[in-house]
N, CA, C and O atoms as CSV, one atom per row, in Angstrom:
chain,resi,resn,atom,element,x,y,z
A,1,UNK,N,N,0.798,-1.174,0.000
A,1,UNK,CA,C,0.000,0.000,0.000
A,1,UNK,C,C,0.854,1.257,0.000
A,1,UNK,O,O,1.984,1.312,0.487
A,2,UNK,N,N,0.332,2.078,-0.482
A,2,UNK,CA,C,1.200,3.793,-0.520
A,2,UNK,C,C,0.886,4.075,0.758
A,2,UNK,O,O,1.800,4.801,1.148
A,3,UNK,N,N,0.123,3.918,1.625
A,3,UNK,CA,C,0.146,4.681,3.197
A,3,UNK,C,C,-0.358,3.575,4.212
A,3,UNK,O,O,-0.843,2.525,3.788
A,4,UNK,N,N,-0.212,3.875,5.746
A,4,UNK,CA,C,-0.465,2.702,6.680
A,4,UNK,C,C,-1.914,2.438,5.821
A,4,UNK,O,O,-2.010,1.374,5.210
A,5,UNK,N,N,-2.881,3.274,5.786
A,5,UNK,CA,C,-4.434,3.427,5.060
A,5,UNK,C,C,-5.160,2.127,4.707
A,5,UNK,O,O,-6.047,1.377,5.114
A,6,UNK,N,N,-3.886,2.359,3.279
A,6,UNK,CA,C,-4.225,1.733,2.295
A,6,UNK,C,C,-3.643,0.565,1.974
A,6,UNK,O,O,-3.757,-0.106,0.948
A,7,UNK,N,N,-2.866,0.344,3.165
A,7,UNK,CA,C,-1.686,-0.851,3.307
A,7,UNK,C,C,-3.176,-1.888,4.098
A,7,UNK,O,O,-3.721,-2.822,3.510
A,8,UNK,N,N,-3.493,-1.479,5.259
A,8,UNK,CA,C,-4.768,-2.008,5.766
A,8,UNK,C,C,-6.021,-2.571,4.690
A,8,UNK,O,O,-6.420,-3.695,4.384
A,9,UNK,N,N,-6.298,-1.574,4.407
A,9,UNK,CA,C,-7.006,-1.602,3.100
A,9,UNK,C,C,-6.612,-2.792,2.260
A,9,UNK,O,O,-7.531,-3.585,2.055
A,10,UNK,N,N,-5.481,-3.074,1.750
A,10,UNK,CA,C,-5.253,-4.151,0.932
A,10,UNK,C,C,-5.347,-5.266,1.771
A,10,UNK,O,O,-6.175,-6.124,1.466
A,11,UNK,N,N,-4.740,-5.401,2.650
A,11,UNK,CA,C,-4.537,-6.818,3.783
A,11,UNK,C,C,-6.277,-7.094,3.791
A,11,UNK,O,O,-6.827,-8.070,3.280
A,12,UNK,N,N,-6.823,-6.190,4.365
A,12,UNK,CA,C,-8.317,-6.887,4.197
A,12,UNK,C,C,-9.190,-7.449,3.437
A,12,UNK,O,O,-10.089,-8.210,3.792
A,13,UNK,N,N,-8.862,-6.969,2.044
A,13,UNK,CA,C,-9.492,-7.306,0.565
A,13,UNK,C,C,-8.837,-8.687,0.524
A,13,UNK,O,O,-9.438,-9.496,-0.184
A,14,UNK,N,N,-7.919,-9.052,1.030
A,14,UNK,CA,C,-7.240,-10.235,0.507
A,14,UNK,C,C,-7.553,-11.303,1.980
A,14,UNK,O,O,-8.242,-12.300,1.765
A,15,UNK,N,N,-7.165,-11.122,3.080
A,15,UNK,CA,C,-7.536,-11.657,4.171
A,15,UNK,C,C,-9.048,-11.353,4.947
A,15,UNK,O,O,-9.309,-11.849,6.043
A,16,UNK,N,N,-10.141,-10.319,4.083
A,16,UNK,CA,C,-10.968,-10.575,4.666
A,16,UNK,C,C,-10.991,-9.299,5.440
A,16,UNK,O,O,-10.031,-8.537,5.566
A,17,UNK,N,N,-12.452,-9.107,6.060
A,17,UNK,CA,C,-12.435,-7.950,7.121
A,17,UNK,C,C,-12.770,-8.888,8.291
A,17,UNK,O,O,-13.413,-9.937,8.254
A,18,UNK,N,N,-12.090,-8.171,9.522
A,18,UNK,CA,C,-12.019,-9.361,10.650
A,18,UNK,C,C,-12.771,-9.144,11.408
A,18,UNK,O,O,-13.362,-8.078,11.234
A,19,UNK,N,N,-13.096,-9.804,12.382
A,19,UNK,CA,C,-14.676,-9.918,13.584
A,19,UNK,C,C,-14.419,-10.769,14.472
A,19,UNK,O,O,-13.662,-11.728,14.324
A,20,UNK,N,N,-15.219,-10.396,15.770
A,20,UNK,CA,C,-14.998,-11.315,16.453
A,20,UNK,C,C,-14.894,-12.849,16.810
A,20,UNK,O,O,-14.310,-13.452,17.710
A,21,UNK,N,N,-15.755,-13.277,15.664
A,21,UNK,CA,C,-15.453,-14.687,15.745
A,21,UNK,C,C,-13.621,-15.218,14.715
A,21,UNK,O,O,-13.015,-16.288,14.784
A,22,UNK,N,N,-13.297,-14.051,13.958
A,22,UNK,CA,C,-11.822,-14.739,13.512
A,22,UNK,C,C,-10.794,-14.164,14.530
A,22,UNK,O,O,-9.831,-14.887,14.784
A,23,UNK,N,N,-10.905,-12.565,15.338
A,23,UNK,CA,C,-10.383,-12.509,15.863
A,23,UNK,C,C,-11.312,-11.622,16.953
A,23,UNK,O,O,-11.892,-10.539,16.890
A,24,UNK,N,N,-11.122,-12.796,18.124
A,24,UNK,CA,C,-11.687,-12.565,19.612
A,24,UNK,C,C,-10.958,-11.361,20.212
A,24,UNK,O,O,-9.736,-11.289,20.088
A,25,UNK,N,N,-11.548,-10.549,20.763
A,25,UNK,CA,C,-11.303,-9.402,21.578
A,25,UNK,C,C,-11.037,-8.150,20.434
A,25,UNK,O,O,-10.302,-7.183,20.633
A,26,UNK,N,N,-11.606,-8.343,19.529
A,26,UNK,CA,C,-11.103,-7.013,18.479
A,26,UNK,C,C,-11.992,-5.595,18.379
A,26,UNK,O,O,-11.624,-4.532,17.878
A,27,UNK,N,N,-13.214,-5.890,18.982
A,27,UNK,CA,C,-13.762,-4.648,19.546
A,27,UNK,C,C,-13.474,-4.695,20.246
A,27,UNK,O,O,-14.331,-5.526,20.547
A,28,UNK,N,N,-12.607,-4.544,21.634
A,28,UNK,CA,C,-11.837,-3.970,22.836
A,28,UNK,C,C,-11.171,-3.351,22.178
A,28,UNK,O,O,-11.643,-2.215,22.118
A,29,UNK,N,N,-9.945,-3.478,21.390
A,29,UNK,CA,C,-8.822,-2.851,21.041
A,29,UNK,C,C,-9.403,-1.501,20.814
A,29,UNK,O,O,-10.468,-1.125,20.325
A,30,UNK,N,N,-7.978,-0.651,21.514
A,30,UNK,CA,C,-8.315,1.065,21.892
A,30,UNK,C,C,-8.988,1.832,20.918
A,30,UNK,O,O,-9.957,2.534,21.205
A,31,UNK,N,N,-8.183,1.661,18.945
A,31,UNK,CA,C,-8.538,2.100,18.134
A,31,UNK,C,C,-9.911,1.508,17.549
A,31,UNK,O,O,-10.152,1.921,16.415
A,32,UNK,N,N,-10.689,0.783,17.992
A,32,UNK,CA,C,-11.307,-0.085,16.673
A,32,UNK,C,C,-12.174,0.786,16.224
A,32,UNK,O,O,-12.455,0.842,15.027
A,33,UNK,N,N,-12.609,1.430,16.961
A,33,UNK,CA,C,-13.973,2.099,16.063
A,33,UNK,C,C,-13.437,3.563,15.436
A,33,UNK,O,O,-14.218,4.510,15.535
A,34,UNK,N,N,-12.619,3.701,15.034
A,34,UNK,CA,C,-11.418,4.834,14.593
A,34,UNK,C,C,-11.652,4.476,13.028
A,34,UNK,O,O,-11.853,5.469,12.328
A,35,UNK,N,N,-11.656,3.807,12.670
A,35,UNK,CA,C,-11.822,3.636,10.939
A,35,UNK,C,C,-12.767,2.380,10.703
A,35,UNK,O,O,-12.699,1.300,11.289
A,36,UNK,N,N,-13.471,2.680,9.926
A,36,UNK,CA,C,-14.055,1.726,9.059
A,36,UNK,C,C,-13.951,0.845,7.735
A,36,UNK,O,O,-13.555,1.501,6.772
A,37,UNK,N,N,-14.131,-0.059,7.560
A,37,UNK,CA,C,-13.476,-0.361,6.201
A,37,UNK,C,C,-15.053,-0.995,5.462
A,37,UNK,O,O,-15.943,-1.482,6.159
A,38,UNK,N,N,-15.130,-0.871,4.100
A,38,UNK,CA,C,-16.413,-1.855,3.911
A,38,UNK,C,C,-16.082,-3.453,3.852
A,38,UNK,O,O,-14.943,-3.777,3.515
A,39,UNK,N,N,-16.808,-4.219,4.093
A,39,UNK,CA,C,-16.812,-5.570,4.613
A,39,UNK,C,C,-16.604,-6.115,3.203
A,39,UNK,O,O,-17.125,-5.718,2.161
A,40,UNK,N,N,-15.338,-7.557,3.474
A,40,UNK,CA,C,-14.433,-7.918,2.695
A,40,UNK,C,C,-14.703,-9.667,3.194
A,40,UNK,O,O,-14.685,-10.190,4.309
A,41,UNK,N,N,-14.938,-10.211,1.868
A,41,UNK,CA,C,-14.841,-11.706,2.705
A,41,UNK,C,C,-13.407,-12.292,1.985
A,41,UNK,O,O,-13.041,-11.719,0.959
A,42,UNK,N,N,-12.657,-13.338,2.466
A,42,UNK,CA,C,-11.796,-13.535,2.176
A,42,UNK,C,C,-10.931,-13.893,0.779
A,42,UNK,O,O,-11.642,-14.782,0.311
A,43,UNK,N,N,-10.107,-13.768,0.086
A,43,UNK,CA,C,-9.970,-14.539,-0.830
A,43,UNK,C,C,-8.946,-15.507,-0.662
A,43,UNK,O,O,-7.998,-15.178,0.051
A,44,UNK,N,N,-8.948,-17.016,-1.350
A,44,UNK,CA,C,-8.101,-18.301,-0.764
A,44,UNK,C,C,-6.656,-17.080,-1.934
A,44,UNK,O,O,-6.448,-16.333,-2.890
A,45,UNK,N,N,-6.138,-17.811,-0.740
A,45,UNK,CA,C,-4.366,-17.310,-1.152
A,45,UNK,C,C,-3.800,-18.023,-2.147
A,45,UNK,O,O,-2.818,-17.664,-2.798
A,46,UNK,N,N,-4.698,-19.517,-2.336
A,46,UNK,CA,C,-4.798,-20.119,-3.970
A,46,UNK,C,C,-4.543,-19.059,-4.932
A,46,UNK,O,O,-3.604,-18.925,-5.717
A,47,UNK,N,N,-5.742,-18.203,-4.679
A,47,UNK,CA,C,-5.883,-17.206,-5.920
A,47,UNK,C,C,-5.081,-15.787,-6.329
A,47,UNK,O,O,-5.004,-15.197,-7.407
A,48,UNK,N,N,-4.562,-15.517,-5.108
A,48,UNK,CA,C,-3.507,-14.425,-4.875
A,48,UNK,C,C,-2.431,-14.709,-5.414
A,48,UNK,O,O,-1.764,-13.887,-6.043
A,49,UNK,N,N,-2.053,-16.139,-5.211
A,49,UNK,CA,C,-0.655,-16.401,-5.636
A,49,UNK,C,C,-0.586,-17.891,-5.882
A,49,UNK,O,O,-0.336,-18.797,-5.086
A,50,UNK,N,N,-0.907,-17.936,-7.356
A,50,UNK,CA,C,-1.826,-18.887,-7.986
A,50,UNK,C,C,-0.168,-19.799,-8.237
A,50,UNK,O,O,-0.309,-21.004,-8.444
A,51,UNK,N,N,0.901,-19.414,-8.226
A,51,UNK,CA,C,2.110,-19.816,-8.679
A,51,UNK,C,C,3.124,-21.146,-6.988
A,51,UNK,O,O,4.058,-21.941,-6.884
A,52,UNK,N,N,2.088,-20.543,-6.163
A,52,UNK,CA,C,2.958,-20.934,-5.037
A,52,UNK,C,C,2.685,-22.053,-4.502
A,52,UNK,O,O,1.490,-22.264,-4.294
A,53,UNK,N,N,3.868,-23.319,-4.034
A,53,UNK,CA,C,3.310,-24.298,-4.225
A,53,UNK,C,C,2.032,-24.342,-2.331
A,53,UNK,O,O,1.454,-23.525,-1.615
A,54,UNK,N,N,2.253,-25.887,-2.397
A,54,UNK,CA,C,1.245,-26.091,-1.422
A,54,UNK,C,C,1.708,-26.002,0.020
A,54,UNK,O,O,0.964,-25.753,0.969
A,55,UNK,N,N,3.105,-26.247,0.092
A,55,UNK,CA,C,3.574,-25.855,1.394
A,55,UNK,C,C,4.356,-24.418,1.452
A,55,UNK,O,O,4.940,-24.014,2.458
A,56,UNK,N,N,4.269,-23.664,0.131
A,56,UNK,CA,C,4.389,-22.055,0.569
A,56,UNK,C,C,3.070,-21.607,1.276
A,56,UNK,O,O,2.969,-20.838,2.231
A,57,UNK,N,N,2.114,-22.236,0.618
A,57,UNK,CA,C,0.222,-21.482,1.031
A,57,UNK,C,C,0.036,-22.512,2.665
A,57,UNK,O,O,-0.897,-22.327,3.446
A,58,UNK,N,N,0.840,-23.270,2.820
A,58,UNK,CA,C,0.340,-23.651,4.371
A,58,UNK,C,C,1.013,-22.485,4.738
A,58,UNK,O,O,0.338,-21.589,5.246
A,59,UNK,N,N,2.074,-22.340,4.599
A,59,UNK,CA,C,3.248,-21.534,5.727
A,59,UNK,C,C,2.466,-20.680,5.818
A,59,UNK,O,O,1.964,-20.658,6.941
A,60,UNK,N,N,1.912,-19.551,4.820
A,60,UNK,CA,C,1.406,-18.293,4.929
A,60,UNK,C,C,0.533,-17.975,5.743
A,60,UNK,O,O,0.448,-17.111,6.615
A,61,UNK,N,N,-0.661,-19.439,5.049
A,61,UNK,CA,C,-2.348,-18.987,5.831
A,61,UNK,C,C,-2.248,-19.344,7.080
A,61,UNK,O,O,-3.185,-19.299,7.877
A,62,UNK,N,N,-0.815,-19.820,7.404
A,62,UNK,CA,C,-0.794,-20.050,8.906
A,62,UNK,C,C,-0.075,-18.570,10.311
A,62,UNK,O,O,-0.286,-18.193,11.464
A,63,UNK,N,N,0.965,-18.210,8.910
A,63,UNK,CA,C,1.176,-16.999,9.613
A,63,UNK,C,C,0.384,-15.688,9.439
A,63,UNK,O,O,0.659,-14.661,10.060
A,64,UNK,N,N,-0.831,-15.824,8.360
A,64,UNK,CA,C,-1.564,-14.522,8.021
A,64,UNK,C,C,-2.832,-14.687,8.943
A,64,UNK,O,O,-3.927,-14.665,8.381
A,65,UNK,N,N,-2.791,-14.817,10.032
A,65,UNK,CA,C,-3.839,-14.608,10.808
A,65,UNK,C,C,-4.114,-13.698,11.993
A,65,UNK,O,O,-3.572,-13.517,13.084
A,66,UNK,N,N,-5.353,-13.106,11.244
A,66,UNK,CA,C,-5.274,-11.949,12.786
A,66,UNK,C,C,-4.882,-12.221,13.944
A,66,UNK,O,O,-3.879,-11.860,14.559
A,67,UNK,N,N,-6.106,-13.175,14.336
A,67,UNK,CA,C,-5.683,-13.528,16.318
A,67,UNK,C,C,-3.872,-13.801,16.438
A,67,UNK,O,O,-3.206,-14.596,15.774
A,68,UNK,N,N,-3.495,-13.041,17.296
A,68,UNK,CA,C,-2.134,-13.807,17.248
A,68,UNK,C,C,-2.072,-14.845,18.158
A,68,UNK,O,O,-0.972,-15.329,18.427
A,69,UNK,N,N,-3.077,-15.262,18.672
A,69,UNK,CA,C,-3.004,-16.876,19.609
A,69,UNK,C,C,-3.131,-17.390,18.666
A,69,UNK,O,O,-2.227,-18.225,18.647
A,70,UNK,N,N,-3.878,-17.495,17.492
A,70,UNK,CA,C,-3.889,-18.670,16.507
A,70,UNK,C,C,-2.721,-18.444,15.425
A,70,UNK,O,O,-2.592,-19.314,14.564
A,71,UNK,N,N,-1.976,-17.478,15.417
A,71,UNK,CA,C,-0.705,-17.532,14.284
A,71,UNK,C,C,0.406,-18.199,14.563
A,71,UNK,O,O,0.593,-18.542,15.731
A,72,UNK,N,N,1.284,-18.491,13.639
A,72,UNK,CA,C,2.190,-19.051,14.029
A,72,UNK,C,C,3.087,-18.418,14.427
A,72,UNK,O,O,3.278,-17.277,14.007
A,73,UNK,N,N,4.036,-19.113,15.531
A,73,UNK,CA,C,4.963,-18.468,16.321
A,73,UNK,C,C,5.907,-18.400,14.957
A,73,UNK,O,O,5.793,-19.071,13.931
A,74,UNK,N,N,6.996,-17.245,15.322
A,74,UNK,CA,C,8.444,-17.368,13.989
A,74,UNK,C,C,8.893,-18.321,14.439
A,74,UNK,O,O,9.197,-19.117,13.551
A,75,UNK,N,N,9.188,-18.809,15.829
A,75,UNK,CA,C,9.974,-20.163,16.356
A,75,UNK,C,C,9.465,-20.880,15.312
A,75,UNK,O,O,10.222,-21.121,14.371
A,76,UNK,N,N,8.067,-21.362,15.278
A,76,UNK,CA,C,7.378,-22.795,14.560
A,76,UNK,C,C,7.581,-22.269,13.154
A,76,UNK,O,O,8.017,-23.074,12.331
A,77,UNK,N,N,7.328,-21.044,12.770
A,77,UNK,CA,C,7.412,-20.813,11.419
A,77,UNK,C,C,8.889,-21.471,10.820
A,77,UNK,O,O,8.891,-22.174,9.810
A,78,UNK,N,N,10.175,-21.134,11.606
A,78,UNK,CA,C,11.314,-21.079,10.844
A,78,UNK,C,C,11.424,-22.979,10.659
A,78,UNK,O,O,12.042,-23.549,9.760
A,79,UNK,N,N,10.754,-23.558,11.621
A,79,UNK,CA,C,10.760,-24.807,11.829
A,79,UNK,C,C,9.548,-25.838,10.447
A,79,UNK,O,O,9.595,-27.015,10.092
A,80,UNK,N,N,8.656,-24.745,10.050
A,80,UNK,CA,C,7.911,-25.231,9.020
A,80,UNK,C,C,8.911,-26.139,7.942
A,80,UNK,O,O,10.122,-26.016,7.755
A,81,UNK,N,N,8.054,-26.982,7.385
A,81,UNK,CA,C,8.654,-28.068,6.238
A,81,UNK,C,C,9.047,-27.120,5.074
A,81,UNK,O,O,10.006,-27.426,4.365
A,82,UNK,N,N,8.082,-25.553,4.764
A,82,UNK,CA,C,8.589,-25.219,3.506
A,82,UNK,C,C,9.752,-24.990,3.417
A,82,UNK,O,O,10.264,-25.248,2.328
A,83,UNK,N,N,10.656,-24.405,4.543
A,83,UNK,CA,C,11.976,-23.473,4.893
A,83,UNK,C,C,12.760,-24.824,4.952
A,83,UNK,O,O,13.758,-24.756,5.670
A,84,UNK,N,N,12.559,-25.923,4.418
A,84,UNK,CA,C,13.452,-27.439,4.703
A,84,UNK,C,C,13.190,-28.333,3.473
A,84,UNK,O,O,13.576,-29.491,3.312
A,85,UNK,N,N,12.403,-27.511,2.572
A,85,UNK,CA,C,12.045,-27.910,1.210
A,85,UNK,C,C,12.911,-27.189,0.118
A,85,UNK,O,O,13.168,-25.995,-0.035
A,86,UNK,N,N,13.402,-28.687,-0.833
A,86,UNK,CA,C,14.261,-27.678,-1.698
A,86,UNK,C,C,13.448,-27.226,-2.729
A,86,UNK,O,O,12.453,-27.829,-3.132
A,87,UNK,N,N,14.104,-25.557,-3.407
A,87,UNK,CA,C,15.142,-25.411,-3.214
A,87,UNK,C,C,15.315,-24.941,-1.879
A,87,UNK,O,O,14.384,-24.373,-1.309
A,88,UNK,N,N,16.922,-25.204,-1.071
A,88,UNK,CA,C,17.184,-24.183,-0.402
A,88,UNK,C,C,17.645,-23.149,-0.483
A,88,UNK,O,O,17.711,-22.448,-1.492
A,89,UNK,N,N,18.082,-22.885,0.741
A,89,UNK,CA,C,18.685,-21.099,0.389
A,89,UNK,C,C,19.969,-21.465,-0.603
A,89,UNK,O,O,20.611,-22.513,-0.536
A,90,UNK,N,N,20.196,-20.417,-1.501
A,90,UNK,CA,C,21.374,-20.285,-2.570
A,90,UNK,C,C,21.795,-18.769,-2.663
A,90,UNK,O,O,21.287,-17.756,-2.182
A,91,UNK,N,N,22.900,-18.974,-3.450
A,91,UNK,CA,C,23.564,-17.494,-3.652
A,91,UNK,C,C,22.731,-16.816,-4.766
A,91,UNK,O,O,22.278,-17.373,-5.766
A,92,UNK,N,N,22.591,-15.311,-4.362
A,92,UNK,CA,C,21.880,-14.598,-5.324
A,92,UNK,C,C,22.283,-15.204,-7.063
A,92,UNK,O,O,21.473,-15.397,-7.970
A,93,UNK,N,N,23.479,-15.358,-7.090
A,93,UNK,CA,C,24.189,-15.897,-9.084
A,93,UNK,C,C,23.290,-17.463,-8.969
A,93,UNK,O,O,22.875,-17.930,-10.030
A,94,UNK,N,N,23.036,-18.176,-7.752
A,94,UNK,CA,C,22.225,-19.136,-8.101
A,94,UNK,C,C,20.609,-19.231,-8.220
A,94,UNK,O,O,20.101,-20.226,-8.736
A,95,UNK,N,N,19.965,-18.360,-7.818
A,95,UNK,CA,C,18.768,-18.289,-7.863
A,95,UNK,C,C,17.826,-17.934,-9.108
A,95,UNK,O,O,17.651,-16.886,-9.730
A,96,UNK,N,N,17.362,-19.045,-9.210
A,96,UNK,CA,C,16.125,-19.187,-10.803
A,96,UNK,C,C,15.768,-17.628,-10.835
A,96,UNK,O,O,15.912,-16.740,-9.995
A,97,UNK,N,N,15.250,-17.640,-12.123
A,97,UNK,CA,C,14.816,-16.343,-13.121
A,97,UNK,C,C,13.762,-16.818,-13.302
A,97,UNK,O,O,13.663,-17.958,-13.754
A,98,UNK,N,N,12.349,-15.817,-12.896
A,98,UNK,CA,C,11.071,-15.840,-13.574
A,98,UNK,C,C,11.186,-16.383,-15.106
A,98,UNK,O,O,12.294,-16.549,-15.616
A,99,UNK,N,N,10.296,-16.579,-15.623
A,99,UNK,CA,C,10.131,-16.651,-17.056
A,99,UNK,C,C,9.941,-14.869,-17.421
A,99,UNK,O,O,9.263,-14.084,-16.758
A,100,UNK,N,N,10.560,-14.622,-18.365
A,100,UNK,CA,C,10.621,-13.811,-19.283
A,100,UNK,C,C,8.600,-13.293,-19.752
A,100,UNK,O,O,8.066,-12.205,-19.535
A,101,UNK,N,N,8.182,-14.118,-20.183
A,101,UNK,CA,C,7.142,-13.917,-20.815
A,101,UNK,C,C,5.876,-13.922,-19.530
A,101,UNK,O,O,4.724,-13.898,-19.964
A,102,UNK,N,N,5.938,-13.933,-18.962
A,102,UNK,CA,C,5.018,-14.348,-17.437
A,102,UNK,C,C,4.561,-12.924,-17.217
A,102,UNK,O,O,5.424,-12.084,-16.964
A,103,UNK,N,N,3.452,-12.614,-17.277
A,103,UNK,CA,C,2.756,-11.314,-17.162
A,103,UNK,C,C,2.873,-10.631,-15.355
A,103,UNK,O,O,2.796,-11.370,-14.374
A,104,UNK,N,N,3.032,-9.385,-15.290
A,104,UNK,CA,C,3.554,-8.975,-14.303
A,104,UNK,C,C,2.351,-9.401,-12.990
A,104,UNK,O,O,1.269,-9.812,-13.410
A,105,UNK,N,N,2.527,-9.308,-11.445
A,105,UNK,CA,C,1.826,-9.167,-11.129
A,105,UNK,C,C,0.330,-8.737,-10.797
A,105,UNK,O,O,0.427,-7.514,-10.894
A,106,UNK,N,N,-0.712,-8.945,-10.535
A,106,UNK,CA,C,-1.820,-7.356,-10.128
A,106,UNK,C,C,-1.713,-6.592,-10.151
A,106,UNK,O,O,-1.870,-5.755,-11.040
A,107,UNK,N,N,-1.303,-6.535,-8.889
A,107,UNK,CA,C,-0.419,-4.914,-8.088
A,107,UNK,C,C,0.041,-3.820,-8.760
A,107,UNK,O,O,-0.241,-2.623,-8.808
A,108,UNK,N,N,1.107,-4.827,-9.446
A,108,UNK,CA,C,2.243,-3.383,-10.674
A,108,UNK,C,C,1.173,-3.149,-11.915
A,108,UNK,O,O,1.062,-2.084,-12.522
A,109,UNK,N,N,0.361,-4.421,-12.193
A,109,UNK,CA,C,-0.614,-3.892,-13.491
A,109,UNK,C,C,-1.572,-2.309,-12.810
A,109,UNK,O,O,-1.634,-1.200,-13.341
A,110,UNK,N,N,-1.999,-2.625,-11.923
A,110,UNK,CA,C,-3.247,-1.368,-11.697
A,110,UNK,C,C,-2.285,-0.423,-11.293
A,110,UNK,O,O,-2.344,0.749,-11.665
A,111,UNK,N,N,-1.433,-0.845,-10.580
A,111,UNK,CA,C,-0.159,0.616,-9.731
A,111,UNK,C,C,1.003,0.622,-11.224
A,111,UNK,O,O,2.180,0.293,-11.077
A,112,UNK,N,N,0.612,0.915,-12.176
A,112,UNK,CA,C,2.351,1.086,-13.130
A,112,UNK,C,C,3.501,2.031,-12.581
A,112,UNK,O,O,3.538,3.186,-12.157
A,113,UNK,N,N,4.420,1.016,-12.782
A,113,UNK,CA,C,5.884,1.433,-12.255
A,113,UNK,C,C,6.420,2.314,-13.147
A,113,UNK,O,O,6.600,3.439,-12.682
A,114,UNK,N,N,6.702,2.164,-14.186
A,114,UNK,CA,C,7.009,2.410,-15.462
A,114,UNK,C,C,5.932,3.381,-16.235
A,114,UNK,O,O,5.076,2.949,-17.007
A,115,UNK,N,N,6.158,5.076,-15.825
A,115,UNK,CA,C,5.059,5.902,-16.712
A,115,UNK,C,C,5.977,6.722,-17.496
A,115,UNK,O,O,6.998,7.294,-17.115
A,116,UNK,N,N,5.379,6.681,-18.803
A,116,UNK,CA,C,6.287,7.327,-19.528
A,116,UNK,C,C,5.853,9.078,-19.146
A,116,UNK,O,O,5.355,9.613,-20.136
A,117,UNK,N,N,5.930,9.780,-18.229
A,117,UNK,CA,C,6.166,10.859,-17.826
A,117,UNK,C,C,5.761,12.088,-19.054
A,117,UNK,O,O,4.794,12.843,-19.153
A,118,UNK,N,N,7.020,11.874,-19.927
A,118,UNK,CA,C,7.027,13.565,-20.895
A,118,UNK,C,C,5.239,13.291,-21.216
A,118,UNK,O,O,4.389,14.170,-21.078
A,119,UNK,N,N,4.979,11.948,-21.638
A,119,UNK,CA,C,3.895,11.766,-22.478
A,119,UNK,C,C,3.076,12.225,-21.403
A,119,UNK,O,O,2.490,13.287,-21.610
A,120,UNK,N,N,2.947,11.808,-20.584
A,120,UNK,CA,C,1.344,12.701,-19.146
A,120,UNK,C,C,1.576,13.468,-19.122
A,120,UNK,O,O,0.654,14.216,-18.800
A,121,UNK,N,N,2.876,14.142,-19.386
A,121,UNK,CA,C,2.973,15.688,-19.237
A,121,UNK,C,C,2.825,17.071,-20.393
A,121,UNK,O,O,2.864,18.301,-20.390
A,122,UNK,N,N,2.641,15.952,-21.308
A,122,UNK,CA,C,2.615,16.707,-22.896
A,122,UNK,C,C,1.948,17.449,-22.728
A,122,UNK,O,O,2.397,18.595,-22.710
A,123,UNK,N,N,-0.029,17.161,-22.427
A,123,UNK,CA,C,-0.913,17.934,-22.678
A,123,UNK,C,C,-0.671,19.232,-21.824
A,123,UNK,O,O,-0.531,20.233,-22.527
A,124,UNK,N,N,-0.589,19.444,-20.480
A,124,UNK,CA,C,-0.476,20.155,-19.783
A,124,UNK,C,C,0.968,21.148,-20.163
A,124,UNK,O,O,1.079,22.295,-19.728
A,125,UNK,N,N,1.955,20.526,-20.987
A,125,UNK,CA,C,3.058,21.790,-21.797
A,125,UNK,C,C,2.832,22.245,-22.579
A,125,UNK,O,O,3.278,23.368,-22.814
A,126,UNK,N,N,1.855,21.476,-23.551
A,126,UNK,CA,C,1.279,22.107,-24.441
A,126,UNK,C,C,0.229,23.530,-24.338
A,126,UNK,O,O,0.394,24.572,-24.973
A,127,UNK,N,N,-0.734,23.275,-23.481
A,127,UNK,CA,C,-1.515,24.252,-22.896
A,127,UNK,C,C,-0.901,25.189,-22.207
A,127,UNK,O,O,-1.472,26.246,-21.939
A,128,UNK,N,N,0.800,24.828,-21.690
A,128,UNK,CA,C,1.424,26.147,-20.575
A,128,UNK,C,C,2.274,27.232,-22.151
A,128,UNK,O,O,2.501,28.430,-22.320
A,129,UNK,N,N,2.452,26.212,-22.824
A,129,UNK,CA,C,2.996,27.017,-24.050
A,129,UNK,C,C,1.858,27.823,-24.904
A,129,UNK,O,O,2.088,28.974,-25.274
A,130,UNK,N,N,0.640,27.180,-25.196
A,130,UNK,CA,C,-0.419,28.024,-25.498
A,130,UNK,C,C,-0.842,29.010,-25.852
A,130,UNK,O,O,-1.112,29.658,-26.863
A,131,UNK,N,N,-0.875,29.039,-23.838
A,131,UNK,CA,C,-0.808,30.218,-22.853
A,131,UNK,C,C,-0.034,31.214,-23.116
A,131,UNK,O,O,-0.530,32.237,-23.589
A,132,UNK,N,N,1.356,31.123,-22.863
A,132,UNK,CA,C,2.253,31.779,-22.870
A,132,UNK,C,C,2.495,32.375,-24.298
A,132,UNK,O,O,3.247,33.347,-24.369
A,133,UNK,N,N,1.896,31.854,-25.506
A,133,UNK,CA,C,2.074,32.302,-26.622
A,133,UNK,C,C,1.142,33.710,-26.545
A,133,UNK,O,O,1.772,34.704,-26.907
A,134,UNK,N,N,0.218,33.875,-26.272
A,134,UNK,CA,C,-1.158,34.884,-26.190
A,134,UNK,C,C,-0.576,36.116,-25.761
A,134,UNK,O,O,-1.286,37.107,-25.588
């Protein structure tokens, strides 16, 4: 996300908006009634990250959980089977390359990284030159 906001904002669209039955005691917390979000039901992390195998999506949906009594500790996390599944860790000169042709993420599609600038800025030089011609 570009701000804490909208960083929230995304986590919920993808994990859901949370409640007391996923996470107990969450109307107590000091802030809760401080922002609202509109209600989000979850999407499987299947679909988020359609590329990852089956013991990357345990590790996750185990550490992406609100309650932190039900998340996983980092102790148990570092101890998970994925972090003991090859590949293992390697040197950056060893580590696989995406495919070339593999269409970019979501994210960077709706957020573009890459704006060709002069061109958004044409119309608006054009009109300051215009101007300035008159």
């Amino acid at each position: 996300g570009e701000s804490d906001i909208n960083q929230l904002f995304v986590v919920l669209q993808v994990l859901g908006t949370p409640s007391e039955a996923t996470w107990p005691g969450l109307c107590q917390l000091p802030d809760y009634k401080k922002i609202t979000f509109p209600e989000a039901k979850p999407v499987p992390l299947e679909k988020v990250l359609p590329d990852a195998t089956p013991i990357a999506l345990d590790l996750l949906k185990r550490m992406l959980i609100y309650h932190s009594a039900r998340r996983l500790s980092a102790q148990k996390a570092l101890q998970h089977e994925y972090l003991w599944t090859p590949p293992l860790p390697a040197s950056l000169s060893q580590m696989p390359l995406p495919p070339s042709d593999k269409s970019p993420p979501p994210a960077s599609r709706e957020y573009p990284t890459h704006l060709d600038w002069q061109a958004m800025m044409r119309p608006a030089h054009d009109l300051l030159a215009s101007i300035s011609d008159e």
